[in-house]
N, C-alpha and C positions, 0 to 999 in steps of 0.2 A: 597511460602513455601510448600503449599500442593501438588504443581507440584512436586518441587524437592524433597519433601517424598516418592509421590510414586518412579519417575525415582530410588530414591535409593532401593526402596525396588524390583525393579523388576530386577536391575543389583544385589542386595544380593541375590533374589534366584536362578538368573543362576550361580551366582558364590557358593551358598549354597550346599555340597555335604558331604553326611554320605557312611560311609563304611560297608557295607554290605558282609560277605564271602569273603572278600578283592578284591571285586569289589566295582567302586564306581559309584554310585547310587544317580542322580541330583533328587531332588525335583521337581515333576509332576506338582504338583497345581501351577495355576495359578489365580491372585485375582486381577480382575479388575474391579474400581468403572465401576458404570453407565455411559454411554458414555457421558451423559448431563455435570457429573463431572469434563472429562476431556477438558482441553480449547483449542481446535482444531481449526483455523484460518478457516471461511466461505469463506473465500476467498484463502485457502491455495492450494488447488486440481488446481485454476487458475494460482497461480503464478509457478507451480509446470514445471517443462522443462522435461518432461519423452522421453525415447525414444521408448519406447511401451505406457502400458495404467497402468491406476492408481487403484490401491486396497486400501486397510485398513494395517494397523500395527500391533501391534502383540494384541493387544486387540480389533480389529474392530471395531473400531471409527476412526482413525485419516487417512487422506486418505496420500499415498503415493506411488512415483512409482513403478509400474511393474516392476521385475525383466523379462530382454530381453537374446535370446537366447543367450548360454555362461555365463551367468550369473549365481553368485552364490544362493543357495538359499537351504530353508531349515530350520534343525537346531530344538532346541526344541521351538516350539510354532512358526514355521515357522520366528524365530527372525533375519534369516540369508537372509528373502526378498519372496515374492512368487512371483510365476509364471506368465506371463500376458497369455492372452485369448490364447486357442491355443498351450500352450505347456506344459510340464510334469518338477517335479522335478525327477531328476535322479539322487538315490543317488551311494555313492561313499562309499570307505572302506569297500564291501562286506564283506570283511575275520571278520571286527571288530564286539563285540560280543553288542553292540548297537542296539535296534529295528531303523527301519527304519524313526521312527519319530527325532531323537537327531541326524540322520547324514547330515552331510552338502551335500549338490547336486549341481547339472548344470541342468539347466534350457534349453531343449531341446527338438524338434519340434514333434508332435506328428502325426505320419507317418500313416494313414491308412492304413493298409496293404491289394492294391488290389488283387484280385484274377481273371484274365479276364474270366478263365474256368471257373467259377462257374457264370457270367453273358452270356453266350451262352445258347441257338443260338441267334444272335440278330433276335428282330423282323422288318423283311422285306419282302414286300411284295412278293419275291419269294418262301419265307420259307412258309408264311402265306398261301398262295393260295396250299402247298403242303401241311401242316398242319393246317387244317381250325381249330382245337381245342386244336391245341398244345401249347405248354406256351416258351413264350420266353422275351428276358429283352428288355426290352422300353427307355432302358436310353439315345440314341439317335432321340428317336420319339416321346417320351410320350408328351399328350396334355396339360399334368399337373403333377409337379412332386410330389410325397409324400415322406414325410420326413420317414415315417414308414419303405418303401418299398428301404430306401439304396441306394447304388450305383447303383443298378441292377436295381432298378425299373421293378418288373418280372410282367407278367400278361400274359394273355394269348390270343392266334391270333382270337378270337372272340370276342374281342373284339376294335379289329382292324379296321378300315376303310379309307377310299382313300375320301378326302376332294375337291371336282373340285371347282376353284374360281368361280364366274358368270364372264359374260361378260361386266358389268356395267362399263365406261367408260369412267363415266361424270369426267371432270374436275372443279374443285368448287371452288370460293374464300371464307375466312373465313367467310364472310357477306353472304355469295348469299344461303339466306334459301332455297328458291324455288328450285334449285339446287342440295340441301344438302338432300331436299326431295324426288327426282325425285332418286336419286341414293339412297336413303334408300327403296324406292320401287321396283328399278330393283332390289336388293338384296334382297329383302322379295320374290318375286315374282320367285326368282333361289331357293330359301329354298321350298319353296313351293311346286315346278313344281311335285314332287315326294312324294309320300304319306310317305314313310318310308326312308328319305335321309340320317338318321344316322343309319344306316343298315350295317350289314356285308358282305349283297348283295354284294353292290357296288363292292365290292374287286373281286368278281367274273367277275361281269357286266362290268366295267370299265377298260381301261389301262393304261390312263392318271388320272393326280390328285397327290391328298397332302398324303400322307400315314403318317397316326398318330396311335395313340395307346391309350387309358382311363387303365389308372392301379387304381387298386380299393385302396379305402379311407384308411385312417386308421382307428384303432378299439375305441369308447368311453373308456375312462378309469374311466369317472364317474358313480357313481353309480345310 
């Protein structure tokens, strides 16, 4: 009984509308118990067959699925389905004099808009050796990407260097410690051989090797 109370009260206030300057004018408020209230199946998000991914309902508690691209969505209090990961409601009836939250949409892919120009020059080791302090994108070389730093991943050619493997060559089975040892030491021993090997030198020194790139961190945001 207290289920089908609320469901009625939530279908009378979408269909609840006063006249206003003879526009008409849906009721805002939205009043939903605590989620504990309502009696959402623990097992309902499993038996659930989505064809994208599963969200909340129009009071976020009761899980249900994603609305997939082409799909409708929207509406007031998002009742007409939301968006799964990854894509936008785009609404519809621009000309109607409705805010953007009561219009119905499509659910549609959310395009990063690249810009190649603004990720030049790539960093390569022919740019680099001509601009040893010039900044260029790493998104092709970077030794590690950062989420801060975007597509472009920009940094700059000092901080560039040319990676030479060693020559260690043992071959090991899973078991053969001794083995596993010997080749952990011709590798320590190729790290070594040079007092400063993660140097920008190298790029100079060297014409063979790995050319990679260090793009710097991103910034703390805590305090």
């Amino acid at each position: 009984m207290r289920v089908l109370f609320f469901v009625s009260a939530v279908l009378g206030a979408l269909g609840s509308e006063t006249t206003t300057s003879g526009a008409v004018q849906q009721i805002q408020d939205l009043h939903c118990p605590p989620c504990e209230q309502i009696h959402c199946s623990s097992q309902r998000a499993l038996k659930l067959q989505c064809k994208g991914g599963v969200t909340t309902g129009v009071c976020g508690c009761c899980p249900v699925c994603a609305r997939t691209e082409g799909e409708t969505c929207g509406g007031t209090w998002d009742y007409l389905g939301k968006c799964d990961e990854g894509l936008v409601c785009v609404h519809q009836d621009a000309a109607d004099d409705k805010p953007d939250a009561e219009r119905k949409g499509i659910c549609r892919a959310v395009i990063e808009q690249q810009h190649p120009e603004g990720c030049h020059p790539q960093c390569t080791k022919e740019h680099c050796l001509a601009n040893p302090t010039g900044l260029c994108s790493a998104r092709f070389v970077s030794l590690e990407k950062k989420a801060c730093q975007g597509s472009c991943q920009h940094t700059s050619c000092s901080s560039c260097l040319l990676l030479k493997l060693p020559s260690c060559h043992q071959t090991c089975g899973s078991s053969d410690s001794p083995c596993q040892q010997r080749f952990g030491k011709c590798v320590h021993n190729h790290l070594t051989a040079t007092h400063n090997p993660m140097c920008n030198n190298n790029l100079q020194s060297n014409i063979e090797g790995h050319f990679v790139c260090l793009v710097p961190a991103c910034e703390s945001t805590s305090n």
